[in-house]
N, C-alpha and C positions, 0 to 999 in steps of 0.2 A: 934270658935266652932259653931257659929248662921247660919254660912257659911257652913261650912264642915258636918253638919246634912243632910242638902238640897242635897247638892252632895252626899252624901253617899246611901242617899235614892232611890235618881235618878238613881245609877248607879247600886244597887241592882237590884230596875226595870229592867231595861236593861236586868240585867245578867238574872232575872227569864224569860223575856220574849224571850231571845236567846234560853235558854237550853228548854224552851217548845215548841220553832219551832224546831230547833234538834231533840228533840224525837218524835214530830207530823211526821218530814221530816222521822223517822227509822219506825212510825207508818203508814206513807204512802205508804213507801215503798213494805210492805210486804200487806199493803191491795191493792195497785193498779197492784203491777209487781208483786206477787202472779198470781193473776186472770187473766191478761193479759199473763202470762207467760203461763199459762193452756189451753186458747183461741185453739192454735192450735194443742194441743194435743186431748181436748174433742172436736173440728170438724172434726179431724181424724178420731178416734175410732169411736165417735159416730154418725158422719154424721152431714148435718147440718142443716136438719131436728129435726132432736131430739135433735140437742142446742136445736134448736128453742123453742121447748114441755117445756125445763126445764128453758131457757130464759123468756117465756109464763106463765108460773107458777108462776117465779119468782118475775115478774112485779105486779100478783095477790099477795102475799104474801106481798110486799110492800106496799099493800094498806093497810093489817094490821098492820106493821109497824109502818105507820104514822098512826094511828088508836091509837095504845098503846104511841106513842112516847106524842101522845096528844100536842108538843111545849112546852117540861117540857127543851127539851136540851138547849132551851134558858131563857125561863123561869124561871125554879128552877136554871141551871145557874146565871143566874141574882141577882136571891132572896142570893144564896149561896156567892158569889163573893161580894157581898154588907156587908153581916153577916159572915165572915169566919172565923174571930176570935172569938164568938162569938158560943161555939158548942152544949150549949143546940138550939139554933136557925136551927144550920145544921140537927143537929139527930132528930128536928121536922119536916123541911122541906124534910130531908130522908126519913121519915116513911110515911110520908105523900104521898108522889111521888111512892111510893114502891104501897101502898095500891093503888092507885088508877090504877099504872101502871095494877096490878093482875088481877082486877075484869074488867080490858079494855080485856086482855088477854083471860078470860075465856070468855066474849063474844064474842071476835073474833072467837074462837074455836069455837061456834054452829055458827056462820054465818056461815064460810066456811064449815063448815060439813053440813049443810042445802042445803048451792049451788053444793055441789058436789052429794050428792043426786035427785037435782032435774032439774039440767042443766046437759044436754045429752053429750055435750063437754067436760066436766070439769068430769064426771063419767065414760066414757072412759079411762079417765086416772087419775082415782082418788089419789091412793096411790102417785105418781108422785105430785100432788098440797098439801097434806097432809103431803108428808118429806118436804115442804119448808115450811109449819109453824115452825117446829121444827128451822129456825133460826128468827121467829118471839118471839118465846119466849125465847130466848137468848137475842136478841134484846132487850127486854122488862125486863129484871133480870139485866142487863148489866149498873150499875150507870155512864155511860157518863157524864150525869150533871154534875152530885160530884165531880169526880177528876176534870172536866174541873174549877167549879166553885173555887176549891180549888188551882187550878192551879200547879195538877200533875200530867202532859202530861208522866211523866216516867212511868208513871202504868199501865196508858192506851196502849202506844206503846208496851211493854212486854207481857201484856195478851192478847192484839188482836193479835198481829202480831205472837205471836208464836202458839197459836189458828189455825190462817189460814196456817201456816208453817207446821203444821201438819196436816193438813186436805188435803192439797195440795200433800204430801209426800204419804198420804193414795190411797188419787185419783189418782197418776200412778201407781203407787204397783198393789192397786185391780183393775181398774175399764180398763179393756183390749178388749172390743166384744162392737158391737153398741147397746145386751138386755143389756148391764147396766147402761142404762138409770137412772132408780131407786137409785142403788147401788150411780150414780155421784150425781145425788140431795141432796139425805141423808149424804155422805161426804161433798158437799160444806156448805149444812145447820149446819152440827156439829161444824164447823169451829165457827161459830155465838155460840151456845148452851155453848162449853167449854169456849168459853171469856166471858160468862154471867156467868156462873158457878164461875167460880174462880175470874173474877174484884167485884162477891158480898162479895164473900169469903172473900178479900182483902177489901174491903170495910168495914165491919163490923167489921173486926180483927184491925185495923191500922186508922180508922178515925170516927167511931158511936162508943160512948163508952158505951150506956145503950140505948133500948127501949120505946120507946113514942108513945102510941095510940092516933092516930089523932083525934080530936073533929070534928062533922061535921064543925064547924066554919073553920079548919084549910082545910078538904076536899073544902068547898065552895072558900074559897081564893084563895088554885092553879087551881082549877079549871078556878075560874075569870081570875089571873092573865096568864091563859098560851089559853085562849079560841081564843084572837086573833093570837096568834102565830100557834095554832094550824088548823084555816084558811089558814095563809101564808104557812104551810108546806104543806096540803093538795092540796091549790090552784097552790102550786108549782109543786107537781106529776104530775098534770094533763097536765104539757108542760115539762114534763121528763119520767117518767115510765108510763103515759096512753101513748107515744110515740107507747112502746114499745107492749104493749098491744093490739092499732090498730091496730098497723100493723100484730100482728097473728090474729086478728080478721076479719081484710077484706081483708088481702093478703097472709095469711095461715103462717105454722109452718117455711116454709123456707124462706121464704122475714122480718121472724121476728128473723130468725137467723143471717142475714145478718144486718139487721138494732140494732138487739143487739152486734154483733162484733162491729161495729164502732162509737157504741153510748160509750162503754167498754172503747174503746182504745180513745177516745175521752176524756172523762172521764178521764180519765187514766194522759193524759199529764194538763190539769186541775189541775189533783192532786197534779202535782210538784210545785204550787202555793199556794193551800189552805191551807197547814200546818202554812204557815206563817198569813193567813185571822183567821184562827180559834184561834189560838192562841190571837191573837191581841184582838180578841170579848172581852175577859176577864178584856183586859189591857184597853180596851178604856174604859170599864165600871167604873173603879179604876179613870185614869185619869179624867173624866168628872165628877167626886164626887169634884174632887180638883179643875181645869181649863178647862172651856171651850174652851177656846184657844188652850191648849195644847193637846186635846186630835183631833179638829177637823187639829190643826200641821200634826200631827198623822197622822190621816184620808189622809190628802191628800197625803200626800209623799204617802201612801199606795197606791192611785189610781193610780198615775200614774205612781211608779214602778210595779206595779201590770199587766195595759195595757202593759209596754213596755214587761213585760215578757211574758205577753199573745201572743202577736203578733209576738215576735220570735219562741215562740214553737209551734206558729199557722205554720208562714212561713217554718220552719223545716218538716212540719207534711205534705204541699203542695207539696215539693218537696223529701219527702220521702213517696209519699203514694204509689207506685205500689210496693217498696219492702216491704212495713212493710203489705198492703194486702196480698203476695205471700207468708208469712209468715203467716198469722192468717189466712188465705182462700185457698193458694193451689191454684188446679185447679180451683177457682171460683175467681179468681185475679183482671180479667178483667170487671168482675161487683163491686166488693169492691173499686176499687180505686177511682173514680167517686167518693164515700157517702164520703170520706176521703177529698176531696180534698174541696166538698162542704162546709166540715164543718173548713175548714182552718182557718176561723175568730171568730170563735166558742168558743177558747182559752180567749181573749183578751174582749170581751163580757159578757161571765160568770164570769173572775175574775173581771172584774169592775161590773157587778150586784153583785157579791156576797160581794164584798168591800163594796160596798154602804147599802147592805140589814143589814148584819152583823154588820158593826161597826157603820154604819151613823144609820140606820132609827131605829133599834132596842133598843141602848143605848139612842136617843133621842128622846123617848118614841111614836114614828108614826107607833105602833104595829096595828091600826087600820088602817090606810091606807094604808099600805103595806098589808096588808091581802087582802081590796077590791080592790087592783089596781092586784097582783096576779091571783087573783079569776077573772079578766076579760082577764085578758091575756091567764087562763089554759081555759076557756071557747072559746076564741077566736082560742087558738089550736086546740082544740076537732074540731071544727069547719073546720078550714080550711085542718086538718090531714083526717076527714072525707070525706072532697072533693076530696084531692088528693092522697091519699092513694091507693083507686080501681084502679084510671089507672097510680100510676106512683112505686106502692109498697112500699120499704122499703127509695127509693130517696124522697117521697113525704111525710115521716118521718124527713128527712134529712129537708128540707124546711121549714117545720112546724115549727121545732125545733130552727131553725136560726131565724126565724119571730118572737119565742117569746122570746129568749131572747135578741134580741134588742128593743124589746118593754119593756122590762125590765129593761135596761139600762135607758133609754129613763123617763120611770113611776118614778123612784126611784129619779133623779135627779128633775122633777118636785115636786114631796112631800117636798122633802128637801128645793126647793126653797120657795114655797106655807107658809112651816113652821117657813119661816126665819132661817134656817140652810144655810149657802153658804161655800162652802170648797174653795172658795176664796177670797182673803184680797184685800183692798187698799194699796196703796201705804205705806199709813204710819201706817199701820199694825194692825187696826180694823178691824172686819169680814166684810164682805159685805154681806148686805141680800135683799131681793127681796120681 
């Protein structure tokens, strides 16, 4: 029986950590190949210019995002996954996260209604930057944390993904002529609004059993605990969605359409990876309460199935990049295949930074040094995306891109080493640490 406890327990793990990639992998599905499916239906209609406008917008709207997300989805993750059973602790950490997430929201709403006011750009096309709040505050209503912390990926997968199902189904029904510019913003942002709508719904019916007014004491604690995370997500925008930004900022609305199709579709094949990364965040947090060992075991197999799958959907994406351009570009083929093929290693790079961010640096509390090694890499983007963006457009996006996240790679493995963390043993099966 002292036997058969240990394995029973072990093998539950297992089973919950399966059926949460399963539903991530049904949850990714319809967020990646949704969108990507769309790709060359809305540069059809609408040109690829005016992606561009609502790509442009979109990139700005993510800044509020991470603005409200504030690095609560790891954070209060954390806090939740540690305390789960445990629910007057969750329904304080709920409220807590709730409130603070609102009043981030409501100031985000006078920023942008201030910039759109008084920037000549962004007042051009106001109402256009104003429907893509509307999936900032979906965003921001939408308890990710919760179910992740609580580890049910089934709820998530069901209300995102049929969310975008419908929004998606909306958007070729109505949006037919290149003036529905508009009309497409405000349908992909509803997509975000009703999965915040109904995962709170779902949240409060099925997992908070009563209401809890946060004390400032509890306000001041996630604030502490999520301020370095909330760096690392920000410093991370700045070598992903300020990408995208530049490039409509110094090479106009069409080299940021281009550079957003293949940042999309990039993204995209990434995605067939991370359902299994994100999931694991939760698990490794559990395992490393119990065995260091076990959990940095874990860790490693993760890396380097991780790489090897990166690098075949990298090498797939090299030698399928002039038809799957021809496909999301049409007649602009011949410039798309190029950014695709650039970013061929691209795969295998992000799913080992994001292996190592997620399960290594975060569970073994280097939320400070990953934020300032972040925050030097998104500045070193800006930087080098600055320089070459004017004379090489949406390609010099592409480069930038690739530059930081193998400095990312690259950063994360040294913290870990520095920290005495090593994801590999000696022989006779002690960690090695540095």
């Amino acid at each position: 029986m002292s036997q058969g406890a240990p394995r029973l327990a072990t093998s539950n793990k297992k089973s919950q950590l399966t059926s949460n990639i399963l539903w991530l992998y049904g949850l990714q599905g319809l967020n990646y190949l949704i969108p990507a499916a769309l790709l060359p239906y809305l540069v059809r209609v609408l040109g690829v210019e005016q992606y561009g406008l609502i790509a442009f917008a979109q990139a700005i709207a993510q800044y509020f995002i991470i603005g409200t997300d504030y690095g609560f989805n790891f954070s209060a993750t954390r806090a939740i996954a540690r305390d789960r059973e445990d629910k007057e602790k969750v329904c304080r950490v709920f409220w807590t996260v709730l409130m603070i997430k609102l009043v981030l929201l409501i100031a985000g709403a006078v920023v942008l209604c201030g910039a759109v006011m008084w920037v000549a750009r962004l007042r051009e096309n106001a109402a256009v930057y104003l429907a893509t709040y509307v999936a900032v505050i979906g965003n921001a209503i939408f308890p990710l944390w919760l179910f992740q912390g609580l580890e049910r990926m089934s709820a998530i997968s069901m209300i995102t993904g049929l969310a975008k199902l419908a929004s998606a189904i909306l958007i070729v029904i109505l949006v037919r002529r290149p003036g529905d510019t508009l009309l497409a913003t405000l349908l992909l942002s509803s997509g975000f609004l009703i999965a915040g709508i109904v995962g709170l719904v779902s949240a409060l019916k099925n997992h908070i059993e009563h209401f809890i007014m946060p004390g400032w004491g509890d306000i001041r604690a996630a604030l502490h605990s999520g301020r370095h995370l909330f760096v690392t997500t920000a410093a991370i925008s700045l070598y992903t969605n300020t990408n995208t930004f530049l490039v409509g900022a110094l090479a106009g609305n069409e080299q940021a359409g281009y550079f957003s199709l293949a940042d999309k579709i990039i993204r995209a094949v990434v995605g067939l990876i991370s359902p299994i990364i994100q999931a694991s965040y939760p698990h490794v947090v559990r395992l490393l309460a119990e065995s260091r060992d076990a959990a940095l075991a874990f860790i490693r197999k993760l890396v380097f199935r991780g790489m090897a799958g990166g690098l075949f959907l990298g090498a797939i994406l090299f030698v399928t990049a002039k038809p799957v351009a021809d496909i999301a570009f049409h007649n602009q083929a011949h410039a798309a295949a190029p950014l695709l093929r650039c970013l061929a290693l691209f795969p295998a790079m992000a799913t080992v930074a994001y292996i190592l961010g997620a399960t290594a640096l975060i569970p073994f509390g280097f939320d400070r040094e990953q934020s300032r090694m972040l925050l030097t890499i998104g500045v070193l983007n800006i930087v080098v995306g600055a320089v070459l963006i004017p004379f090489l457009g949406a390609f010099g996006g592409v480069v930038a891109m690739n530059l930081a996240e193998s400095l990312q790679v690259v950063g994360n493995i040294v913290i870990l080493n520095r920290g005495r963390v090593s994801l590999f043993r000696t022989s006779t099966g002690s960690p090695v640490t540095r």
